[in-house]
C-alpha positions in Angstrom: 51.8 207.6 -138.0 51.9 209.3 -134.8 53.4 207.9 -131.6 50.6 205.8 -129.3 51.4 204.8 -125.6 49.5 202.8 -123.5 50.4 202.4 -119.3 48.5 200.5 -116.4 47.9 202.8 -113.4 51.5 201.6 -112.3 53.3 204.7 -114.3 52.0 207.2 -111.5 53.4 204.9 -108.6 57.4 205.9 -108.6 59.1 206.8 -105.6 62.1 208.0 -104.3 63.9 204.9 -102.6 67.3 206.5 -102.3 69.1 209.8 -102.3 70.9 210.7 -105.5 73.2 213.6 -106.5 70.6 215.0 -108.6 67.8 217.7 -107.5 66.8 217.4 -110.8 62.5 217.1 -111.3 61.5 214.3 -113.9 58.0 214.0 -115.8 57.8 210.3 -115.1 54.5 209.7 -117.5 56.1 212.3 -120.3 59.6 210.6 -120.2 58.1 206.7 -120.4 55.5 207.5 -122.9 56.7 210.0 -125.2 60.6 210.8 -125.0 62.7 209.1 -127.3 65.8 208.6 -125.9 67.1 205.1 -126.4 65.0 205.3 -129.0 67.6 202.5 -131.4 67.0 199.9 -128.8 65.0 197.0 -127.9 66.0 197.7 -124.1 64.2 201.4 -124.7 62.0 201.0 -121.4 64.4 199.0 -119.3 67.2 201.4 -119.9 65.1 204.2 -118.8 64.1 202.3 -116.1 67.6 201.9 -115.4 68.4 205.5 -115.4 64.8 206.7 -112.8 66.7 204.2 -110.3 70.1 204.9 -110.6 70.1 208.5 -111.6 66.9 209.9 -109.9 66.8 207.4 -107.0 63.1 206.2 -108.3 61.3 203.1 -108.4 57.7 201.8 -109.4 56.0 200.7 -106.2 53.0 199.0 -108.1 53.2 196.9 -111.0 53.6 199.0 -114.4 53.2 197.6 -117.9 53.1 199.8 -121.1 52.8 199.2 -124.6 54.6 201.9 -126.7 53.7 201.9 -130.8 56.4 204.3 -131.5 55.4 205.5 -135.5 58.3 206.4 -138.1 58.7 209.6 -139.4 
């Protein structure tokens, strides 16, 4: 089974809310919906979350939700 993500239009909404140490560009859409970091955690999405804000300064300005079927291999 392959990998299925689902997002309201809320993924394309980040921001930058603060300056970070990092110039570092992030694939926001890519990252949430198909990276697997964090992958051995039911906190996957927060913890990424976590790291947009913290690490890349970014935050969702509109309301995201996202179902991710994540499929075995």
């Amino acid at each position: 089974m392959k990998d299925v993500s689902i997002a309201t239009d809320g993924i394309l909404s980040f921001t930058k809310i603060k300056k970070t140490d990092t110039e570092e560009k992030i694939d926001i859409p890519q990252y949430l919906m198909t990276e697997r970091s964090f992958i051995d955690t039911d906190e996957m999405l927060n913890r990424k979350l976590k790291k947009l804000e913290h690490y890349y300064g970014l935050k969702p300005t509109d309301d995201l939700a996202m179902i991710r079927m994540i499929g075995s291999y």
